[in-house]
C-alpha positions in Angstrom: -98.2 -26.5 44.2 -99.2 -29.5 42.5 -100.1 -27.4 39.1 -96.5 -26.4 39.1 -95.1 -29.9 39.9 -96.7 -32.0 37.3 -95.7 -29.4 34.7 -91.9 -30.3 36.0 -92.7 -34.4 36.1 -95.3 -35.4 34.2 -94.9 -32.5 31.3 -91.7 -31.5 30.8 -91.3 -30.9 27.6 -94.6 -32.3 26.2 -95.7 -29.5 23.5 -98.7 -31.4 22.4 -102.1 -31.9 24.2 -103.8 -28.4 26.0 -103.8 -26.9 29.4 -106.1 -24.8 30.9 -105.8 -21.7 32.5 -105.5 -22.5 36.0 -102.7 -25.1 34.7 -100.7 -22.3 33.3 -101.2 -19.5 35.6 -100.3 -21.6 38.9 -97.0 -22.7 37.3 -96.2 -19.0 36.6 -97.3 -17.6 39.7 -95.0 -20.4 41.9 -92.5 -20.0 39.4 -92.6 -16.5 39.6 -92.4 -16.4 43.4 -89.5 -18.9 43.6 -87.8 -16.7 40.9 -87.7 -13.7 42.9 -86.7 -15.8 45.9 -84.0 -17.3 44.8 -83.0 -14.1 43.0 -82.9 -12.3 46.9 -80.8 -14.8 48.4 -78.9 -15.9 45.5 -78.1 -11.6 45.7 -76.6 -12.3 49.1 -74.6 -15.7 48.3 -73.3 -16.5 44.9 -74.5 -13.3 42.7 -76.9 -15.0 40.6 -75.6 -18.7 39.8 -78.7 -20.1 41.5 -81.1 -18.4 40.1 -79.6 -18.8 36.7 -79.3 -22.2 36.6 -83.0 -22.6 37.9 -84.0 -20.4 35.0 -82.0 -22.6 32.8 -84.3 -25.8 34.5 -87.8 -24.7 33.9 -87.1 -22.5 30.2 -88.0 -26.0 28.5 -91.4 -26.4 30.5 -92.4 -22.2 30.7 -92.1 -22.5 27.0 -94.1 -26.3 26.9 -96.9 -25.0 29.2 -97.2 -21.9 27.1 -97.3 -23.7 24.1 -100.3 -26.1 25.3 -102.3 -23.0 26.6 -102.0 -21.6 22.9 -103.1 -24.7 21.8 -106.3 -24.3 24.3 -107.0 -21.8 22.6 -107.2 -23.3 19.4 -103.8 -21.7 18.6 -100.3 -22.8 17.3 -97.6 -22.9 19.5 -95.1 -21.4 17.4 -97.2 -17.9 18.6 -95.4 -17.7 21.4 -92.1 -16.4 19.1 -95.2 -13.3 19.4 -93.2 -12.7 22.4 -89.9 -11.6 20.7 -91.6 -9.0 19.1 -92.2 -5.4 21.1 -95.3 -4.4 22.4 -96.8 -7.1 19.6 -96.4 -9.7 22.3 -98.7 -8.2 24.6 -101.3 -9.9 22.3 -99.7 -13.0 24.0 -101.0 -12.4 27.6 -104.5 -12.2 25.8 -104.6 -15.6 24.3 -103.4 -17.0 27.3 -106.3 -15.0 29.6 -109.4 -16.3 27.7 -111.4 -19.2 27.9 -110.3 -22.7 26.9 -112.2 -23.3 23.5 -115.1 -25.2 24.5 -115.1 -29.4 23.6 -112.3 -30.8 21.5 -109.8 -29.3 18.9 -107.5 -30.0 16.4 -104.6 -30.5 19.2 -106.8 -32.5 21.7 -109.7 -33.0 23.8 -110.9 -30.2 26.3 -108.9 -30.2 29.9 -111.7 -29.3 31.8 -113.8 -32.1 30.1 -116.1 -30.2 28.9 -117.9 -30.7 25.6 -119.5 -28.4 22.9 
């Protein structure tokens, strides 16, 4: 849980720097889960006012942590507009499933400390 909360305080909307895999894939699987929650009762209450204005909440930091895991990867973060293209942004889930490039790079020093 804490992955997912210091994406929401400490990294907002910080686009610059790198974050490793387990950074990005906790905050998708808790926001993933609380997605689908709120979706199920927000079904049963208000018919989708809930869940849309938590989507609306964490769009800035999904797209934030997705750009820093690009940029572990020794990627731009303007990739991610991959994503808007069909079955071209399956090359997306790649980049963000292999290995942080090991020691620094042009967007920032290794998050896992570790040096070439």
């Amino acid at each position: 849980m804490n992955w997912y909360l210091d994406v929401l305080k400490k990294k907002y909307a910080d686009f610059s720097g790198r974050a490793h895999r387990t950074e990005f894939w906790m905050f998708a699987l808790i926001n993933f889960i609380i997605a689908i929650v709120l979706a199920v009762v927000d079904s049963f209450i208000t018919g989708g006012l809930l869940y849309g204005l938590y989507a609306l909440g964490v769009l800035i930091p999904s797209i934030a942590v997705g750009a820093r895991r690009l940029h572990d990867t020794d990627k731009s973060g303007w990739m991610l507009l991959l994503g808007l293209i069909p079955l071209v942004g399956l090359v997306l889930l790649y980049f963000f499933v292999i290995d942080s490039q090991p020691g620094p790079n042009k967007y920032g020093p290794n998050p896992k400390g570790v040096n070439a």
